[in-house]
N, C-alpha and C positions, 0 to 999 in steps of 0.2 A: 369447727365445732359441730357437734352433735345437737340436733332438734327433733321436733314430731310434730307431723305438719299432721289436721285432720281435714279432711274435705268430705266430699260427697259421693256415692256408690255411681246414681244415674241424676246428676243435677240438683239443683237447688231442692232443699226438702226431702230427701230419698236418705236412706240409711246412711249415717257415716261411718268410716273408716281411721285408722291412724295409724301414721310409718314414718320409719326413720329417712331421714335425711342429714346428707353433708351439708353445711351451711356455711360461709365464710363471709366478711367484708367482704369487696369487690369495685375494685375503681372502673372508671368509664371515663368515654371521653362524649363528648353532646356535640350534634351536629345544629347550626343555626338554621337548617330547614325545618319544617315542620308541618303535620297535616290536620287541619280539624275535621272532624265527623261531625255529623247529625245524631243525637241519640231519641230515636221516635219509640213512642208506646206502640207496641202489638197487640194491645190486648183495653179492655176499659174497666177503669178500677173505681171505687169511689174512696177517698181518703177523708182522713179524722186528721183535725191538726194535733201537730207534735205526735203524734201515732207511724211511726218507722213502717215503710211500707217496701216490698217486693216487687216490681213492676216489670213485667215482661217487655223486652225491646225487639226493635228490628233487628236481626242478625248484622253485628260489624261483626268485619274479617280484618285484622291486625296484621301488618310484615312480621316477619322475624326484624330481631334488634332495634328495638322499639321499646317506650316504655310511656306511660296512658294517666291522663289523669283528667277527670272533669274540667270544666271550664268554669270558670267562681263568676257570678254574676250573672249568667246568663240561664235564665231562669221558668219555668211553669208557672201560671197565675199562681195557683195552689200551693206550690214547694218548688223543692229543686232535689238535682243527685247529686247523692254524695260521696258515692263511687259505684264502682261496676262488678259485676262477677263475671265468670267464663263460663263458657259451654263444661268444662270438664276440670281436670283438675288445674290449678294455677299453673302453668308454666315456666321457664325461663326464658329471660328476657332476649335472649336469642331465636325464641321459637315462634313460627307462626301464631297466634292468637285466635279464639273468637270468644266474643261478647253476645252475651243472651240476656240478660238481666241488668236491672241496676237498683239501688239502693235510693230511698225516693224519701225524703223528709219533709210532711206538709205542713206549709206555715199558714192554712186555712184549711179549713173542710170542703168540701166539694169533689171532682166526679175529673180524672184525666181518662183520655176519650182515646181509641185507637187510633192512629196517624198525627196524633199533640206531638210537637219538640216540645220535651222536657228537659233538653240540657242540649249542651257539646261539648265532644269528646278531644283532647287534646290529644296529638301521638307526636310526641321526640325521637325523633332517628338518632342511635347511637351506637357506638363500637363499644364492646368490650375488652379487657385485657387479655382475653383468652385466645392465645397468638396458634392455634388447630384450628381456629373454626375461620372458615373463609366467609370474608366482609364484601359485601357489593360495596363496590367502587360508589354508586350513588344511589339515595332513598329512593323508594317506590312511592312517589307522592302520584296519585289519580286526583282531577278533577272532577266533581260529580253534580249534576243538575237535579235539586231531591224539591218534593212538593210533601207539607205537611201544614199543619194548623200551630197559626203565633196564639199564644195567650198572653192578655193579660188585662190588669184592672185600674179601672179608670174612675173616678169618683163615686169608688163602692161599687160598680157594676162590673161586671164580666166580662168578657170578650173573645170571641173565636173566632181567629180569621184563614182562609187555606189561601197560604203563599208557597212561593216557588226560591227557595236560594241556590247559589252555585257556592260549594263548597272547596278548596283545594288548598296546596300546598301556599306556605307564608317562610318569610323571613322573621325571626325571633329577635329582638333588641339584647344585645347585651348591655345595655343599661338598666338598671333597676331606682327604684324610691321607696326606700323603707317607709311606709307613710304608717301614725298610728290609727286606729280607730277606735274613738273616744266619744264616751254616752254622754248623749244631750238630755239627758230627764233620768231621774231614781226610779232602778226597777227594778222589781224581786225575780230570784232565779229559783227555778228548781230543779232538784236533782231529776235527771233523765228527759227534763223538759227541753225543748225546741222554744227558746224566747227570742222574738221580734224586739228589739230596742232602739229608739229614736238616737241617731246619730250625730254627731257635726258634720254638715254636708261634705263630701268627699263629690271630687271633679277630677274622671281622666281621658286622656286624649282616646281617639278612635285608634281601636286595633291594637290598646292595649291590653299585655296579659295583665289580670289581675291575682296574684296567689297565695294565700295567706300563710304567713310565716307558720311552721309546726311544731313550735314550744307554743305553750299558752302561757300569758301577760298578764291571766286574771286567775283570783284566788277559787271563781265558783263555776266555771264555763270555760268551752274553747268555740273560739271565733271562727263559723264554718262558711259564710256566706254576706253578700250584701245585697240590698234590694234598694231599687231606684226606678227612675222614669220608666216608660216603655222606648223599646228601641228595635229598628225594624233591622240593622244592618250592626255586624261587628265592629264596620269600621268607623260607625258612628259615637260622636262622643258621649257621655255618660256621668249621670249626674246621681249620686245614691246617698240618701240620707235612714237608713235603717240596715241597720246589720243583724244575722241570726247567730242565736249564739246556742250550744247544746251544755246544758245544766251537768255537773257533774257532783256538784254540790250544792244546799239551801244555802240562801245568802242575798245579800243585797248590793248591787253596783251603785254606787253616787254618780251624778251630774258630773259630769268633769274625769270620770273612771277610763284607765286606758282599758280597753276591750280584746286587742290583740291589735297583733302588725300585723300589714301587708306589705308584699313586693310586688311594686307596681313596673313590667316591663316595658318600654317606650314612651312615648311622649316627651313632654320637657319639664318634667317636676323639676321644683326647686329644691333648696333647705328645707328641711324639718327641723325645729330646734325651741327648746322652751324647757320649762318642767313641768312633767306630768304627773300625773299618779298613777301606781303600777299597786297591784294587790298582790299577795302570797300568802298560801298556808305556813304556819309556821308553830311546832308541834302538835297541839291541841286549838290552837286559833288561827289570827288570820292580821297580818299586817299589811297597812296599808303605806306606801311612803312617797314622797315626793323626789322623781330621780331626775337629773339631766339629759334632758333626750334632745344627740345632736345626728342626722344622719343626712349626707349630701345622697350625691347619684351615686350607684356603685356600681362597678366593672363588674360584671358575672364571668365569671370561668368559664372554662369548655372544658372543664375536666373537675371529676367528682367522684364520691362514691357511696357505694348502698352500704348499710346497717341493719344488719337482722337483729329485729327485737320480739327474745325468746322472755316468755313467763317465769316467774320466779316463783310461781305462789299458784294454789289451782284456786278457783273464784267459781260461786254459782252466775249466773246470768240471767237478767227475764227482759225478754223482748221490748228494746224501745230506753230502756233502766241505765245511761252513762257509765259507766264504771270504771276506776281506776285501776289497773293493774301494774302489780309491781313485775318488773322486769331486772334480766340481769344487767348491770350497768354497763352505757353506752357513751362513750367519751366522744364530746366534739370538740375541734379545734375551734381558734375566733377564727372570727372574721366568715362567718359561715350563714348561709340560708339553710334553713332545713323543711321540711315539706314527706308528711307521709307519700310510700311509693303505692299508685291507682291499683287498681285488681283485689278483690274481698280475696286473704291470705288466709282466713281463719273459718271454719266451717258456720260459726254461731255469730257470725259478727266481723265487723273492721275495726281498724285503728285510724284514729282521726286527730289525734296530736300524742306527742310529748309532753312531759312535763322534769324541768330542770328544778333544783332547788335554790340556786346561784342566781343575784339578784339580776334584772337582764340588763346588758350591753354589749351591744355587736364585738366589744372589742376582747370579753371575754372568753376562756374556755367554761365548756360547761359538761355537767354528765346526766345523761336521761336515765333516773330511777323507774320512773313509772310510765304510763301512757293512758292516754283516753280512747275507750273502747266500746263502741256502737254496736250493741247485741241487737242482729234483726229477728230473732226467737228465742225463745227458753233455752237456756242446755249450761255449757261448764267450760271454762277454759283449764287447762290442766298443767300442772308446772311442767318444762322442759318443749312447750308447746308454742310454733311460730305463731306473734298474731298481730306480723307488719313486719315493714322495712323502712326505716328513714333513707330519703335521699338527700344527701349533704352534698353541698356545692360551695366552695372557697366564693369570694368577693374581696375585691380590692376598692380603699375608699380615695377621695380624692378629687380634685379639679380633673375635668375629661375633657 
């Protein structure tokens, strides 16, 4: 299929451009290596909470066939990122990379300081089906000794400390726990808002990935992150009782409201199982209903594939402003994780979930009409115009 990607002339903020591109599905296969980076500020910014910020990073240099995506939970006092941009124009996922930028959401006010971790950077090594292009036999994972400043906040106070971590390649779990996350206290949303909401504690083992499923659960938000204790080390365990969620709509969550899923990679979760309440818009309002939610451990695939999700509709944009875009329809198979693919795709913004109309259940097929779209400035998305890629991954359920 035919699209129009727009990007940027010389970098983030510079004149944009627009061209055509081939675009197709495209299966993969995932290797269970994997490498984390460090994503450190280059530059000292002060941020506004809920105020979408631009944050200059240290130059990561990406392999070819590879494909990137933040680290959920691992966080800035201030915020966190919520994806990255590239030196130049987006690439394909067979191509060398770098990373200059990232997309930085503050859930306080205050000051990120040149040499802060503000995140990390997930990178998956993986083949694609494209049987001309020659695949190293095995990932380029580097070990790397990096020194930058932890933050975080300790009853009400601040903290900046300059540690030293060693960085490198991990083995990935292919086991998963759909687990939900669900508000412990009534709080109002609003559109384009960054809202902090008191959770039911959620506990996962050390060196778990944590990833939030990429359909949204709720009728007013999509669930981008969770906040918890401080933790000096990945592979230590982790305890988080507040999740952020970005307003896409006015509205109020209840006590007891599912917020969104996660797939939690390793450890030893159990069952999930109960009934919950799950919200959905539904034509002019908004249903709220009480479903059965059963999910054990699930098998993850090593083999998946991307979904470009092209605009249906052209839409203004203002910086920071959630916005819903209709997209042309994306069918998913059940039994499926879905999760936007890392790298800002779109010059004015990212895509940071889907949205299904079909009530949820893993065991479902479902189709994405719209998406949730993070304008980091003013500007336009235009029908016929890329602005994301799902990445869809089969799961198998079951005793393991």
């Amino acid at each position: 299929m035919r699209a129009k990607l727009l990007s940027w002339h010389d970098g983030v903020g510079s004149r944009t451009f627009e061209f055509d591109v081939d675009i197709e599905p495209r299966s993969y296969t995932i290797s269970r290596v994997s490498q984390l980076i460090p994503i450190i500020a280059s530059e000292d910014l002060t941020v506004c909470k809920g105020e979408v910020a631009v944050i200059g990073i240290r130059l990561i240099e990406v392999p070819e066939n590879t494909i990137v995506s933040p680290l959920t939970a691992v966080n800035h006092a201030n915020g966190f990122v919520v994806d990255v941009i590239e030196c130049g124009l987006p690439g394909m996922v067979e191509d060398e990379k770098c990373i200059n930028h990232a997309i930085f959401i503050p859930t306080r006010s205050g000051d990120v300081k040149e040499g802060d971790l503000i995140g990390i950077l997930r990178i998956n090594f993986v083949r694609t089906g494209l049987l001309s292009r020659v695949i190293p036999s095995k990932p380029k994972v580097e070990t790397k000794n990096v020194r930058a400043f932890l933050t975080w906040i300790e009853d009400g106070v601040f903290y900046r400390e300059n540690v030293t971590g060693t960085f490198s390649g991990y083995f990935e779990s292919d086991i998963c726990n759909l687990t939900p996350v669900v508000a412990k206290e009534r709080a109002k949303i609003g559109r384009g808002e960054a809202a902090v909401v008191e959770i039911e504690k959620i506990n996962v083992e050390g060196g778990s990935i944590i990833s939030p499923y990429g359909l949204t659960a709720n009728a007013f938000a999509q669930l981008l992150n969770l906040v918890g204790d401080k933790v000096r080390k990945f592979e230590e365990k982790r305890s988080f009782s507040e999740a952020v969620l970005l307003g896409f709509g006015n509205g109020v969550v209840e006590e007891g409201e599912v917020l969104g899923l996660l797939c939690v990679a390793g450890g030893n979760g159990g069952e999930n199982s109960g009934f919950l309440q799950f919200s959905q818009k539904s034509g002019g309002g908004v249903v709220k209903t009480l479903q059965e939610f059963n999910s054990g451990r699930l098998k993850v695939g090593r083999k998946g594939e991307w979904k470009p999700a092209i605009s249906a509709e052209t839409k203004k944009l203002k910086r920071g402003a959630a916005e819903i875009i209709k997209i042309r329809p994306i069918d998913i198979s059940d039994h499926s994780t879905i999760s936007p693919l890392g790298i800002m795709r779109q010059a004015y913004g990212t895509m940071v979930g889907g949205i299904a109309r079909e009530p949820w259940n893993l065991e479902s097929k479902k189709t994405i009409r719209e998406v949730v779209f993070l304008p980091i400035m003013d500007g336009e998305v235009k029908e016929g115009q890329l602005v994301g890629v799902f990445n869809v991954t089969r799961v198998a359920e079951g005793k393991l």
